[in-house]
Every structure is written in structure tokens, then in C-alpha cells.
ZADO-1210 file (C-alpha; in nm, 4 decimals, padded with zeros to 6 digits):
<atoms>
<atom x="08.4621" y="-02.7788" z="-03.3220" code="UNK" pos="1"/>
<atom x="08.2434" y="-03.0728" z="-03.2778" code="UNK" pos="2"/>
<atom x="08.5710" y="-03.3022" z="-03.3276" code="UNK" pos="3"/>
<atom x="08.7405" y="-03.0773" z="-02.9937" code="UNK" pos="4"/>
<atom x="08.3405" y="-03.1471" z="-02.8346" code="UNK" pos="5"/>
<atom x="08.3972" y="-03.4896" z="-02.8662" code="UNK" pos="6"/>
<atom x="08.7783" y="-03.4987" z="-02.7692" code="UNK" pos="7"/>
<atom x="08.6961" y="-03.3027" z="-02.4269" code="UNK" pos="8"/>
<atom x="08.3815" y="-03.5451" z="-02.3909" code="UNK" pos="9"/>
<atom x="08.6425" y="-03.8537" z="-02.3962" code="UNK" pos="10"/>
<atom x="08.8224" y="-03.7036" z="-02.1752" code="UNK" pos="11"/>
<atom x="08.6054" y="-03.6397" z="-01.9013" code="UNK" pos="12"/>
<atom x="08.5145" y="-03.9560" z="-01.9233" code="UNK" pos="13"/>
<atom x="08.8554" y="-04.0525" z="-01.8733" code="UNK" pos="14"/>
<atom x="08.9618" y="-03.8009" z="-01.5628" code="UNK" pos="15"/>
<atom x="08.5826" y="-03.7626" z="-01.4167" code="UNK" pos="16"/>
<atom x="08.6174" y="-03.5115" z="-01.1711" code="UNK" pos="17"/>
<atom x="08.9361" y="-03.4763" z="-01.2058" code="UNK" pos="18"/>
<atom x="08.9211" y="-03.2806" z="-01.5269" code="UNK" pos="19"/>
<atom x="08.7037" y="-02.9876" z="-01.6062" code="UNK" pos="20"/>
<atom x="08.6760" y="-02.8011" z="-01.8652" code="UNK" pos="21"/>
<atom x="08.4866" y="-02.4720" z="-02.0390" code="UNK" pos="22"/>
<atom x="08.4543" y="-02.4056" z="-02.4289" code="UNK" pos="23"/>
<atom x="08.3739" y="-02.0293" z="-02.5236" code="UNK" pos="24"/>
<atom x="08.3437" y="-01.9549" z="-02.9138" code="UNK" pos="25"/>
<atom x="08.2330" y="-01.6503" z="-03.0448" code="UNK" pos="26"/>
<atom x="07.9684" y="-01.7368" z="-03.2672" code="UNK" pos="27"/>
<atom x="08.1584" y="-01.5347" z="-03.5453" code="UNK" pos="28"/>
<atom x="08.3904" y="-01.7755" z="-03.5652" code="UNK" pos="29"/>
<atom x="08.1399" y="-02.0580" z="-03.6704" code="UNK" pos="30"/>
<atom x="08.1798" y="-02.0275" z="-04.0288" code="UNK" pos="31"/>
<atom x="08.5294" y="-02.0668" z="-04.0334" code="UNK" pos="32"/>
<atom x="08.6888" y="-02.4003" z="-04.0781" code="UNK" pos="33"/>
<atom x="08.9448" y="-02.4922" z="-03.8373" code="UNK" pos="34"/>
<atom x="09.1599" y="-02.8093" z="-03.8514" code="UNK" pos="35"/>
<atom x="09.1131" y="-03.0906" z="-03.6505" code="UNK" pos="36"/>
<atom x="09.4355" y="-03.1348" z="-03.5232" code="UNK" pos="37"/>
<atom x="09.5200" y="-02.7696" z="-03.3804" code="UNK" pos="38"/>
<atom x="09.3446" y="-02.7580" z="-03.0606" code="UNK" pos="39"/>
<atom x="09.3792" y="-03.1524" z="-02.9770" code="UNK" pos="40"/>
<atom x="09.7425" y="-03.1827" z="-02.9429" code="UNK" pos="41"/>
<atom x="09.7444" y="-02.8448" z="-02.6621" code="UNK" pos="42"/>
<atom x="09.4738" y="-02.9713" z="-02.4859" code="UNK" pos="43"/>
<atom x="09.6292" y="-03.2484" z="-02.4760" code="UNK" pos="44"/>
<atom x="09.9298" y="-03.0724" z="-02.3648" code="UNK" pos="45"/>
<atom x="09.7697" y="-02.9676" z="-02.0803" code="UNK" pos="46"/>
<atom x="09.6593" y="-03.2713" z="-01.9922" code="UNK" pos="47"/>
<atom x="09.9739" y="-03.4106" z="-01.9911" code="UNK" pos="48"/>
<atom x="10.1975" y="-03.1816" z="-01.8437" code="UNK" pos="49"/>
<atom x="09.8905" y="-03.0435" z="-01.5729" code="UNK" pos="50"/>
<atom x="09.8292" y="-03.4396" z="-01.4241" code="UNK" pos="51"/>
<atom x="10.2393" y="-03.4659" z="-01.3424" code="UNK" pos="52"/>
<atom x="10.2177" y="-03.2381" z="-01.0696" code="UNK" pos="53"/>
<atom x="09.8301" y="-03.1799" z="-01.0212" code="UNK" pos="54"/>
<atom x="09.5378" y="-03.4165" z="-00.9087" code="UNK" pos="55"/>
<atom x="09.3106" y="-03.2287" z="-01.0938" code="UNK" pos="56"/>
<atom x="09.3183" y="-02.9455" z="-01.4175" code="UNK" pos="57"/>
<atom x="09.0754" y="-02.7571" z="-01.5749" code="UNK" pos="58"/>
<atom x="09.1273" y="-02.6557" z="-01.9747" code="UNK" pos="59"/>
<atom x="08.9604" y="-02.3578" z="-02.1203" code="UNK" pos="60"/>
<atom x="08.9115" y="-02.3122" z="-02.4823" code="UNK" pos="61"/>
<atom x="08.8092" y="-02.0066" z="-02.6004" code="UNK" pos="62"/>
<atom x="08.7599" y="-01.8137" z="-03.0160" code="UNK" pos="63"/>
<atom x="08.7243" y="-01.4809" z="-03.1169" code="UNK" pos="64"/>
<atom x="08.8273" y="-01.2572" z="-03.4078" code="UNK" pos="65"/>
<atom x="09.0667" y="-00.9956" z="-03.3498" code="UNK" pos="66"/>
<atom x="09.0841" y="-00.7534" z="-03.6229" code="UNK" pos="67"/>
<atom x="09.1890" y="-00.9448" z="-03.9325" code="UNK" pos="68"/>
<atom x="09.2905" y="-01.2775" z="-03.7162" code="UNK" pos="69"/>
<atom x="09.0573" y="-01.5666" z="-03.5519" code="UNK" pos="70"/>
<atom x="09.2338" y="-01.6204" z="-03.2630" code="UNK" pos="71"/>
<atom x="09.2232" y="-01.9569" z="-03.0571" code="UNK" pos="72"/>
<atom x="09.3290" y="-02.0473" z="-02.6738" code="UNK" pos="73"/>
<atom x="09.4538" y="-02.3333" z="-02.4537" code="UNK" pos="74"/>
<atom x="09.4401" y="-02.2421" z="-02.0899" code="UNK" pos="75"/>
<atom x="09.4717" y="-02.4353" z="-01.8085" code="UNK" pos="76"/>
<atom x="09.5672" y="-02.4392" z="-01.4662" code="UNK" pos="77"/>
<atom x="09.8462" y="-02.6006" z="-01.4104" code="UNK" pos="78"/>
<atom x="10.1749" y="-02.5662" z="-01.3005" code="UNK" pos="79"/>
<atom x="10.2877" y="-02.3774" z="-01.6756" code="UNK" pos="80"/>
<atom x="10.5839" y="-02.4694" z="-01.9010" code="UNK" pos="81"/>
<atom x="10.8909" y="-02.6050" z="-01.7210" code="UNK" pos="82"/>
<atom x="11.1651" y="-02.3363" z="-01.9022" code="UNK" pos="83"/>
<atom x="11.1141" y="-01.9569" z="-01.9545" code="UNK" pos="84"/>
<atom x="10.8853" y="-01.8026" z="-02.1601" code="UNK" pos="85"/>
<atom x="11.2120" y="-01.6385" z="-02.3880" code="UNK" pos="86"/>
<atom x="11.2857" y="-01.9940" z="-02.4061" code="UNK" pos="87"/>
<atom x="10.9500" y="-02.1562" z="-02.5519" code="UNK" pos="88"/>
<atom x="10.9250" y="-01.8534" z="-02.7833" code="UNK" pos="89"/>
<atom x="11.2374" y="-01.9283" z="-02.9465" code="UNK" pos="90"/>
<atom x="11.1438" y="-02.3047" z="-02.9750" code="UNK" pos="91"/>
<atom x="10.9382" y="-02.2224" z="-03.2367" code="UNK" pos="92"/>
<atom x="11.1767" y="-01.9873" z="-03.4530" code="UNK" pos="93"/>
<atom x="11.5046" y="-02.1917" z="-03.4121" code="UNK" pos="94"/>
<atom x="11.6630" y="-02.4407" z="-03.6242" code="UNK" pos="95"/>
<atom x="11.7344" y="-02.6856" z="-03.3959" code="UNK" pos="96"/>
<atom x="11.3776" y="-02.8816" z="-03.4195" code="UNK" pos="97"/>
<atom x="11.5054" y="-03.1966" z="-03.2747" code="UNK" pos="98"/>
<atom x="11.5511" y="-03.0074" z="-02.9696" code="UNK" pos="99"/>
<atom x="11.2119" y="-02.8395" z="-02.9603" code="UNK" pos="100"/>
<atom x="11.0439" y="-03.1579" z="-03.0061" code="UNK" pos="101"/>
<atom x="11.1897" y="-03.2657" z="-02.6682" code="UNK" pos="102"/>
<atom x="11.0706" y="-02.9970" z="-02.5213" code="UNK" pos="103"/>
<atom x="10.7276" y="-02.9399" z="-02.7127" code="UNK" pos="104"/>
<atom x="10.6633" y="-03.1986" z="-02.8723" code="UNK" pos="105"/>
<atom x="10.5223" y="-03.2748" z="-03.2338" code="UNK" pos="106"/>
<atom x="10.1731" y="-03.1642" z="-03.1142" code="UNK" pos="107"/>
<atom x="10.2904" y="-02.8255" z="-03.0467" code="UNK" pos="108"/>
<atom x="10.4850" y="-02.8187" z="-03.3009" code="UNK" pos="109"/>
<atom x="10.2291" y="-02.9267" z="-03.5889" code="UNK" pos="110"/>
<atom x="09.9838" y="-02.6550" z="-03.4062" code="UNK" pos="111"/>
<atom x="10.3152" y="-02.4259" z="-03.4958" code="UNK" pos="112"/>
<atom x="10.2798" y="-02.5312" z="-03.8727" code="UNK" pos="113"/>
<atom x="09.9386" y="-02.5010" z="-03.8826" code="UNK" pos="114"/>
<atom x="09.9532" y="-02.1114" z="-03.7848" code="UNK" pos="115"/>
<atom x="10.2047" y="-01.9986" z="-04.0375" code="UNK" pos="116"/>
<atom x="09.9767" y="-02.2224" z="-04.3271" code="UNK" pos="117"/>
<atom x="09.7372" y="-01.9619" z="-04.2731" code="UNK" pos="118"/>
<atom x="09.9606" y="-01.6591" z="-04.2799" code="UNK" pos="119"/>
<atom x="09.9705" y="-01.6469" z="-03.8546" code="UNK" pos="120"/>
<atom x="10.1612" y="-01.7597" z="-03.5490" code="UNK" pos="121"/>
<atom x="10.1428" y="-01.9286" z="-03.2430" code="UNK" pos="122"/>
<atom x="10.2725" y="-01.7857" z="-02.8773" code="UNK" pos="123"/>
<atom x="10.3251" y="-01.9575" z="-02.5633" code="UNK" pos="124"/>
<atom x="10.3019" y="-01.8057" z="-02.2113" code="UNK" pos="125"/>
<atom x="10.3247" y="-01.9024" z="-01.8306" code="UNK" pos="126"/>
<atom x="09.9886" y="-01.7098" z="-01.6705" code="UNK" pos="127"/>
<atom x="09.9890" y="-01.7460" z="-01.3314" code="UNK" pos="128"/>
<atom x="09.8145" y="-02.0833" z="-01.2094" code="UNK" pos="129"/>
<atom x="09.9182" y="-02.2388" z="-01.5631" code="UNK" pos="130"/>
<atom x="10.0022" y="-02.1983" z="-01.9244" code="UNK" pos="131"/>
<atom x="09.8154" y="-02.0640" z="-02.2220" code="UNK" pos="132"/>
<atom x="09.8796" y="-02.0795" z="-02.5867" code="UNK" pos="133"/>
<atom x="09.6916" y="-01.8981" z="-02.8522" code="UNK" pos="134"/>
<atom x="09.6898" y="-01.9841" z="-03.2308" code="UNK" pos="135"/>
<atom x="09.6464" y="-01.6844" z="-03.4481" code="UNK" pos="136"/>
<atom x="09.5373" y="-01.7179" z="-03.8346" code="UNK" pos="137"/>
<atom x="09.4215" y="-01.4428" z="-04.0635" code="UNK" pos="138"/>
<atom x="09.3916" y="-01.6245" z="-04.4435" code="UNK" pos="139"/>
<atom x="09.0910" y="-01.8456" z="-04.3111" code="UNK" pos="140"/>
<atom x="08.8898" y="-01.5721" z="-04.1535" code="UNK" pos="141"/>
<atom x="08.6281" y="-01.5154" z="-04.4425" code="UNK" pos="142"/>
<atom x="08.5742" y="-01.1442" z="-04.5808" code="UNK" pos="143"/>
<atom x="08.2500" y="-01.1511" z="-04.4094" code="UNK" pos="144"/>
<atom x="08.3463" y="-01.2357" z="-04.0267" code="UNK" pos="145"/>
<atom x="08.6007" y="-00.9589" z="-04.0705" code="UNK" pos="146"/>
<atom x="08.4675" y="-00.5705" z="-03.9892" code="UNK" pos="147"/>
<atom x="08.4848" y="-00.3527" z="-04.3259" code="UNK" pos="148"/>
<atom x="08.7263" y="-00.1485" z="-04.1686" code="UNK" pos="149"/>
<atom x="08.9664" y="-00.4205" z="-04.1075" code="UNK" pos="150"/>
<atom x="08.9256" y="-00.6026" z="-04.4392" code="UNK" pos="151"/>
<atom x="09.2599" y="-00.7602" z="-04.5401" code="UNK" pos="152"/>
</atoms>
């Protein structure tokens, strides 16, 4: 996480004001290891996509574990994803990837990867006042975050 620390601190520097941000990881999520480029390329995302129509954007990051899965979100407050949510669901499970990469991008797309590495799955949604996307993995949760009843 110290990697995302530093990414976020860039970018305030970068937007000032403009951007703010909030980071909330349960601290049983600690010992897990979590690749360096998942969270970038969405908060990036939201960068991106949030400054087109928006003077200003705030990103929240937040971890937890959810039974046997260490969940991870990307929320911000901007105006969302530009097509339905049916739509950037199916970007992911299609076979036409030169045509999701127009519309997600390789950042998204490598987050995508990244998920079903580690036996899990990424989802997409418009909230209102923006877009969130959660990364779900279960095979990199150690035994000992996990509750005994929940085990895998």
C-alpha cells in the first residue's frame, strides 16, 4: 500500500485542491500482499474520466475481508462510466477485447487479470455521484486473516 500512498501523494501534488482523497484499510488486510499495479490504473481511472467533466474529484480507497475474499475499492465522485452498467459488466467476460480496451482501457483491464490470478473477479458500478469498482481475491488472503469458520 505504501506504493498507492505514494501514487495519491503525487497526485495531490499534481491537482492540489482539486483532488482529495481518503484511504481506509482494515488492518487485517496488512499482511496480505497486493500488487502494485491493481489499484493505480482505477485511481487513475478516476482521475481521468472524473477531471473531463468535473473541476474537482475526490477518490476513496478502501480494504476489508469478506468471508474468504480481501476485497478492494475505487470510488469517486464523478460523473460514473459513460455506458450501462450491463454493458461494463460484459466488457470484462466478452471476447471482443479490442473493444473493451476502448472503452476500459488496459488499466482496467490488467486490474481484470489480476482478480481471476487469484481465483476472484472484478465488478464495475455507476453509484450515484460517481463510479466504484471493487477487486475481489480469495487465494492471497492467508489462512490466518480468514475466520475459522470461513477457512477455504
Amino acid at each position: 500500500m505504501e506504493y498507492i500512498e505514494d501514487y495519491l501523494v503525487i497526485q495531490k501534488t499534481r491537482f492540489g485542491d482539486r483532488f482529495q482523497y481518503s484511504v481506509e484499510i482494515d488492518e487485517k488486510c496488512r499482511p496480505v500482499v497486493i500488487p502494485k499495479l491493481l489499484l493505480q490504473p482505477l485511481i487513475e481511472n478516476s482521475l481521468k474520466y472524473g477531471f473531463r467533466k468535473k473541476a474537482s474529484i475526490s477518490v476513496w480507497i478502501r480494504g476489508w475481508i469478506s468471508g474468504n475474499y480481501l476485497v478492494l475499492e475505487v470510488k469517486d465522485d464523478g460523473t460514473g462510466f459513460d455506458i450501462s452498467e450491463e454493458r461494463a459488466k460484459q466488457a470484462f467476460t466478452t471476447s471482443g477485447l479490442r473493444d473493451d480496451l476502448k472503452h476500459f482501457g488496459l488499466g482496467m483491464y490488467i486490474s481484470e487479470l489480476y482478480c481471476k490470478k487469484h481465483d476472484g473477479f472484478l465488478t464495475v458500478e455507476n453509484q450515484s455521484g460517481g463510479a466504484c469498482v471493487r477487486a475481489y481475491f480469495r487465494s492471497i488472503v492467508p489462512e490466518s486473516v480468514v475466520p475459522e469458520t470461513e477457512a477455504f
